[in-house]
N, C-alpha and C positions, 0 to 999 in steps of 0.2 A: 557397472561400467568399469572396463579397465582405470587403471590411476596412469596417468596421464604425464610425459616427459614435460614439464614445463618451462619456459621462457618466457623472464618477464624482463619489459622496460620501461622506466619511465621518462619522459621528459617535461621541464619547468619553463615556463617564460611568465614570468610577472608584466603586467601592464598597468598603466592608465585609466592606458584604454579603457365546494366548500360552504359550508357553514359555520356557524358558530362553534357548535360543537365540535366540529373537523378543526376548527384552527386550534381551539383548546389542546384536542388529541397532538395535533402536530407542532404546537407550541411544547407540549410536556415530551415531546419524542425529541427534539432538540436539548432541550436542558439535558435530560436524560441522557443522550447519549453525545453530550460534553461532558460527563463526568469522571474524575479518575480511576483506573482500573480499582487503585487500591482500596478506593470506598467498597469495593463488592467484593472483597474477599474472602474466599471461606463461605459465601452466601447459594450458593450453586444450584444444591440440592434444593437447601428453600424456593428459592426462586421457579424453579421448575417443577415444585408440587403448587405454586401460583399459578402457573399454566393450564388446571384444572378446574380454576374457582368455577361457581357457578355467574360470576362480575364480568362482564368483557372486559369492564374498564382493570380488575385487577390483572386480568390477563393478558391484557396490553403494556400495562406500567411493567408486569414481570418482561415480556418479550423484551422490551427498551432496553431494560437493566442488565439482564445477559447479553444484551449486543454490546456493552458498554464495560463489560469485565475485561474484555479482550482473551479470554482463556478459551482453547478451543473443549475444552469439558461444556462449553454454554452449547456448545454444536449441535449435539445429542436432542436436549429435550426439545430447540427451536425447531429443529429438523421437525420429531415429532407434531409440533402445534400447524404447522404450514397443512395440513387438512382440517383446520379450527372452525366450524359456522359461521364464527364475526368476521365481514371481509376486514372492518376497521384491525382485529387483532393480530390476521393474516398480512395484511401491509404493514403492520407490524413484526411481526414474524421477521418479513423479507428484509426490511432495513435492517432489523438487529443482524441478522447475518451476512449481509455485506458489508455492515460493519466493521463485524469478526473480520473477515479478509480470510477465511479459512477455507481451502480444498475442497476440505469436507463438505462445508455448506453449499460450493458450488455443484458439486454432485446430487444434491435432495433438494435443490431449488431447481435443477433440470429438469428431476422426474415428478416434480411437485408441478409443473407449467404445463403439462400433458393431462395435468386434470382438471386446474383448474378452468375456472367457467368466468369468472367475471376479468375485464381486457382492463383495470385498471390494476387488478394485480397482477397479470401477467405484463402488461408494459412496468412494474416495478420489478418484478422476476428478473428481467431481463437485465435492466440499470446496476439490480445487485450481482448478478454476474459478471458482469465489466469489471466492476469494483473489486470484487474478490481477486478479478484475477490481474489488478493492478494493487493486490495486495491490502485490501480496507482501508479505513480510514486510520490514520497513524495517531497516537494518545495524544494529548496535551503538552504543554513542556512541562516536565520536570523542576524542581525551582533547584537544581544542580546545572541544570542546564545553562550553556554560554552562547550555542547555535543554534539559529533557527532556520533549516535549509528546504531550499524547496529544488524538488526533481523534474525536470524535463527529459524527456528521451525524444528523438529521431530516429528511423528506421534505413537504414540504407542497404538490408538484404531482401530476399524475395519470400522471406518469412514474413505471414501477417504483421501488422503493427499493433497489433494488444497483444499477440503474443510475444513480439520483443519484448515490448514496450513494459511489460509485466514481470519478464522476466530481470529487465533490468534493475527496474522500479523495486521488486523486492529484494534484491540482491542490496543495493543500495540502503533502501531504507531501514533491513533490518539490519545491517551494519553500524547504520550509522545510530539506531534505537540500543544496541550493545552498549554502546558510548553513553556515558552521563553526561557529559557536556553538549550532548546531541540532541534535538527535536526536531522533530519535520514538519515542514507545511503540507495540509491537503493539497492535491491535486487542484486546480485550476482556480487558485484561492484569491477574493477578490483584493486589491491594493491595500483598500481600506482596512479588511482586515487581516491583514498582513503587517499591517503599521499598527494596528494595535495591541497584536499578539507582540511585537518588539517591543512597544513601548512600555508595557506593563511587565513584561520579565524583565528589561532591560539586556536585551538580546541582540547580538550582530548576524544579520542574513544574509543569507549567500542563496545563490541561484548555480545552481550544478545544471549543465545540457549536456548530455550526454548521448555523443554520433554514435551510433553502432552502424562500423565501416564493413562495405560486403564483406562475404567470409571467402579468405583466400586457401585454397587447397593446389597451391601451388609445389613441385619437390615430392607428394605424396604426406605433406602433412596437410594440417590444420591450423591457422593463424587467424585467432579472432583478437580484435582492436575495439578500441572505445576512443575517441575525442572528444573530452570533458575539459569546457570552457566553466571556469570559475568566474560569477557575478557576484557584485552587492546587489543583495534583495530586497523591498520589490524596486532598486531605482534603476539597474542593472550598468553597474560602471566596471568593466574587464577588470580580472584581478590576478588571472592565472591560466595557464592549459596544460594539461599535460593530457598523455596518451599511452595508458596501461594497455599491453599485448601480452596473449599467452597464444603457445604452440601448443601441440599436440604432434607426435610423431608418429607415422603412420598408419595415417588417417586414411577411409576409403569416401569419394565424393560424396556430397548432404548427409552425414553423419550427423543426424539432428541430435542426438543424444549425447555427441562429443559438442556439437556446438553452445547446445543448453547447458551442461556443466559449464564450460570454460565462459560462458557468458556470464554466467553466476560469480564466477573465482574474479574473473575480470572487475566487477561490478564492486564486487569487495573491493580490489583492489583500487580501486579509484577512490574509494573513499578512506583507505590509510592514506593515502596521496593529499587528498583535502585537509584534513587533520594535521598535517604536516604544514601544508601553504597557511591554514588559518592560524594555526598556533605560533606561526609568524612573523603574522602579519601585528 
């Protein structure tokens, strides 16, 4: 893609304003895959010659474990085990790489759902591509960490909304995963434990929404905007708005591929924006 004439603005307003055994498995898939990247580092290789034991169950604990690296080197062997025998380790498989939130894995979980045969891994197939492509589930905080923010997006052009919504969302979160003082909430994460993940870092939450306003190709350019309301998380008391904009000049109409860049640069830019309001505040 060309590089792009860019125009940015911002503007500030502070306010007020199952079985037994199944639960086991998916009890140890949990812990497992809350755990720090950095516990598994360096582990890779190992882990993915686990993928071969003649144990489902070692072959399962490995899938969890590479979903839980966060390194997309875990891609490679999970991809491989997604034609496994054991459905348990194959539902396996698919979590660890939704996980991941990696590309990758969305591509060899597409062509993995084309063969398989049993509909409750294919209805999990399906869950981890959403996910991936709103970027997996984001690590733990960090004990550097001072924010703990959680992302909303709205869609307001005639682009689907998980592919906004995705593209936002990762823009966002791995800006804001750059930052040490950064952490993110999962997606749709319930109150309660939203208050606990604060309480136990001793962490300040914000709630970022972020409008992606239609895209204007007005003049022969390109003008994509974001309207990003800053909340306290989870109680949501106004704290701040601003509204980062980039052009593009000489833009030709639905240039998806101008719009996808500058939604990305955008999305960044909202969160130097935040960083700014919070280390303010």
């Amino acid at each position: 893609m060309r590089t792009p004439n860019v125009l940015v603005t911002l503007s500030l307003r502070f306010g007020s304003l199952a079985s037994v055994k199944r639960f086991s498995i998916l009890a140890a898939m949990v812990i497992l895959l809350a755990l720090p990247r950095a516990a598994w580092a360096g582990k890779i290789d190992d882990l993915a010659k686990q993928l071969a034991s003649d144990d489902y169950r070692v072959r399962t604990q490995a899938a969890l474990t590479l979903g839980a690296t966060a390194d997309v080197a875990a891609t490679k062997p999970l991809c491989g085990a997604l034609s496994d025998s054991n459905q348990t380790v194959r539902l396996a498989v698919v979590a660890a790489l939704g996980k991941l939130g990696k590309d990758e894995g969305a591509t060899c979980l597409k062509k993995a759902k084309g063969s398989e045969k049993d509909s409750s891994v294919k209805t999990a197939i399906d869950k981890a591509i959403e996910k991936i492509a709103l970027g997996g589930d984001p690590p733990p905080p960090r004990s550097t960490a001072k924010y703990y923010v959680a992302i909303q997006v709205t869609n307001k052009t005639k682009r689907p909304n998980l592919e906004i919504e995705g593209l936002v969302r990762k823009a966002m979160q791995e800006k804001l995963l750059a930052n040490s003082a950064c952490a993110v909430a999962p997606r749709d994460e319930p109150n309660a434990q939203a208050n606990a993940v604060l309480k136990k870092g001793k962490l300040k939450g914000y709630l970022l929404i972020a409008s992606v306003e239609p895209f204007d190709y007005a003049g022969g350019n390109l003008k994509v905007q974001l309207k990003v309301t800053m909340w306290t998380y989870p109680d949501k008391s106004l704290k701040a708005e601003f509204s980062p904009w980039l052009k593009m000049q000489g833009a030709s109409k639905n240039d998806t591929a101008g719009e996808t860049e500058l939604l990305k640069m955008t999305g960044s830019s909202a969160i130097d924006s935040f960083i700014k309001v919070a280390n303010s505040l």
